[in-house]
N, C-alpha and C positions, 0 to 999 in steps of 0.2 A: 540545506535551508535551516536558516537559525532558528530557534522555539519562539512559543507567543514570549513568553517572560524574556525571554534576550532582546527582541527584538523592541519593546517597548523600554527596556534598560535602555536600550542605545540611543534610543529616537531619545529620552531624558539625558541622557548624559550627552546629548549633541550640541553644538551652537547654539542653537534656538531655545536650551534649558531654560534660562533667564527668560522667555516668553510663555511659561507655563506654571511661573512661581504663584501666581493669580490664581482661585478658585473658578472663576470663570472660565479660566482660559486649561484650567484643567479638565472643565467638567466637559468643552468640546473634544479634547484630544483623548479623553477616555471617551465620549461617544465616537468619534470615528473610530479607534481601534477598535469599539465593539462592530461596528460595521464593515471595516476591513476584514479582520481576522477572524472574526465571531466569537470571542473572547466573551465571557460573562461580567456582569458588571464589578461581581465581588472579586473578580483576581483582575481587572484592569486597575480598580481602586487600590486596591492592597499593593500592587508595582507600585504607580504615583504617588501613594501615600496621597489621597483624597479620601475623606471621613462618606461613607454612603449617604448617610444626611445629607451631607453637603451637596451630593452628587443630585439629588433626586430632589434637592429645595429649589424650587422654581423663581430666579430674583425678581423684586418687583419694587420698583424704583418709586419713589416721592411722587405724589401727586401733582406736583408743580415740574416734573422731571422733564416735559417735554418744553414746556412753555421756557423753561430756563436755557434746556440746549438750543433752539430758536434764536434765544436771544442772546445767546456767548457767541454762535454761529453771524449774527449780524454786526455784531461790536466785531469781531475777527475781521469781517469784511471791507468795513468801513474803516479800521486802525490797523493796518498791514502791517504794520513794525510794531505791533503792543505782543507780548507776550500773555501767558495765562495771568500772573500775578498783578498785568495794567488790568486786564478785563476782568477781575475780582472786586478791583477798587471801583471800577465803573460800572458795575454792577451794583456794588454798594452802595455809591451814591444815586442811583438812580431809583432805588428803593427795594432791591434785595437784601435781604443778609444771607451771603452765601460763606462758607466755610471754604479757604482757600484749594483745603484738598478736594473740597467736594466737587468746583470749577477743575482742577488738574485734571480729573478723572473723567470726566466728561470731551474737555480738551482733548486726551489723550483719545479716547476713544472716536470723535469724531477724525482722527486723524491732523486734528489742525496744528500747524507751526508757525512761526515766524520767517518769514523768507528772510536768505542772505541780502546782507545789504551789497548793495550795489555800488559799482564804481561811480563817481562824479563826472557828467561828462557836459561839454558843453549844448544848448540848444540847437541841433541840428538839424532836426524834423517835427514837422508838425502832426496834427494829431489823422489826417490827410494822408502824411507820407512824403508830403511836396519839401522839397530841403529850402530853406531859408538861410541857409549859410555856407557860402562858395569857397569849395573846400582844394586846396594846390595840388595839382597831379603830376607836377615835372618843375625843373628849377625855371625862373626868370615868369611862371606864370600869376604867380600871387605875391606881391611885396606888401609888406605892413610897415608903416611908420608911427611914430608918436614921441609924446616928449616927458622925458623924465627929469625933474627938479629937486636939487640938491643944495649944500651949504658948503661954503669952505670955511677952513679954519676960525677965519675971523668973520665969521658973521655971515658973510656977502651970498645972495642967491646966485646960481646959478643955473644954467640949463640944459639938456643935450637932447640932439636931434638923432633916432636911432632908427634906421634904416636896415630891415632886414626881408629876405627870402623866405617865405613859410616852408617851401618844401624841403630844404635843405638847411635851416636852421641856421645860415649863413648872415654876420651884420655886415652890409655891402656898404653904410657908412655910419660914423658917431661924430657928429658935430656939437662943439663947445660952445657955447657963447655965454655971456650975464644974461643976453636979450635976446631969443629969437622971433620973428615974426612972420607972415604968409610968404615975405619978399625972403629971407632965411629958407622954407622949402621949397622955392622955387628955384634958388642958386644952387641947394643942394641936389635937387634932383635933375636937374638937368646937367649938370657934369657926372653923376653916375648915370646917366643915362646916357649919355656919349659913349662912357671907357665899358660898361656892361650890356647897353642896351635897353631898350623899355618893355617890361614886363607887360605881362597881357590886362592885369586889373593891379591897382595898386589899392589897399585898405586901410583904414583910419576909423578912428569916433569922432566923435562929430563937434569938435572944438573945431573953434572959432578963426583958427590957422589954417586949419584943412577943407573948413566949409567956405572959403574966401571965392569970390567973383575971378579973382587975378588966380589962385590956384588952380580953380574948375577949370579954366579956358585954357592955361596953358597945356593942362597933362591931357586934354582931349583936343588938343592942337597936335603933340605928338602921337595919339592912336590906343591911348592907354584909356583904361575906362575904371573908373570910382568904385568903392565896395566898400560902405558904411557898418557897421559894427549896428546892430539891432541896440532901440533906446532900454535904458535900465538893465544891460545883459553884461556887465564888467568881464563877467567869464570871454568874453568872444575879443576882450579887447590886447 
């Protein structure tokens, strides 16, 4: 079995060194090895190189020290993406003057971070759980249409009607035209609905081509059923 003096060598020279460069955080690891090993205070200190003052001065933090961590801890809450450095300033203006380190350190100590940010996803679920947005589990179950408008060379608008498969990322048609209108997806889709068949919900936003009387009736004449894009949600479109 190794010596008290080796064995506190080691625990220091371990991975965890870097968490013990702190006086604080010395004067616990010299109290536990007094407790583990029974080690005297003055050869735990003399290994760590901790001054016995140091050991034995009991810290005692600013009189505004708890009111302050309170209130780093509630801006932290309320600003999930602010770091120590946003909640210094916010502090600031709110009527602290805090020393940027003296915020770090507190930070640090509560344990608080910044969470990774997150992927962008679309609106899928509510706050419930209930899904709001009908998501394609197999080919020919969700088709999405809409129209994309372009220019040619010289000037001229144009338009194209694009016909695709959510599950398989498949375009089942691109129609051209200068002009398209409700009487335009209803030619289209009825001949891809011949040679492919008619999907179980077909999708759209909510222009003025797709919300048509003559559109409604015919695609729930063939057994296909509507699925609107949520207002103001571009992501879903």
């Amino acid at each position: 079995m190794r010596g008290v003096k080796e064995t506190i060598q080691w625990m220091v020279s371990s991975p965890e060194r870097a968490a013990l460069l702190s006086p604080s955080r010395r004067r616990q690891c010299i109290d536990h090895m007094r407790q583990a090993l029974g080690v005297s205070e003055r050869r735990a200190c003399r290994t760590l190189g901790q001054h016995r003052s140091t050991q034995r001065k009991v810290p005692c933090g600013l009189p505004d020290e708890e009111q302050l961590t309170d209130d780093i801890i509630e801006l932290a809450r309320e600003s999930g993406r602010y770091g120590s450095r946003m909640i210094t300033g916010m502090l600031n203006n709110s009527g602290w003057h805090v020393n940027h380190k003296r915020d770090e350190r507190i930070w640090r100590q509560e344990g608080q971070k910044v969470p990774q940010k997150q992927t962008k996803k679309g609106r899928l679920w509510l706050n419930d759980g209930s899904c709001i947005r009908l998501r394609p589990e197999r080919s020919n179950h969700v088709w999405s249409y809409d129209f994309v408008q372009d220019r040619t060379h010289d000037g001229r608008v144009y338009r194209t009607l694009n016909i695709i498969d959510e599950f398989t990322k498949e375009a089942r048609m691109i129609r051209v035209k200068r002009n398209l209108n409700s009487v335009d997806v209803v030619d289209a889709l009825s001949n891809l609905f011949i040679l492919r068949g008619p999907p179980e919900y077909i999708r759209s936003d909510n222009g003025a081509e797709f919300i048509a009387k003559k559109v409604h009736a015919w695609i729930g004449a063939v057994g296909t059923k509507t699925a609107f894009i949520a207002p103001g949600s571009p992501w879903e479109n």
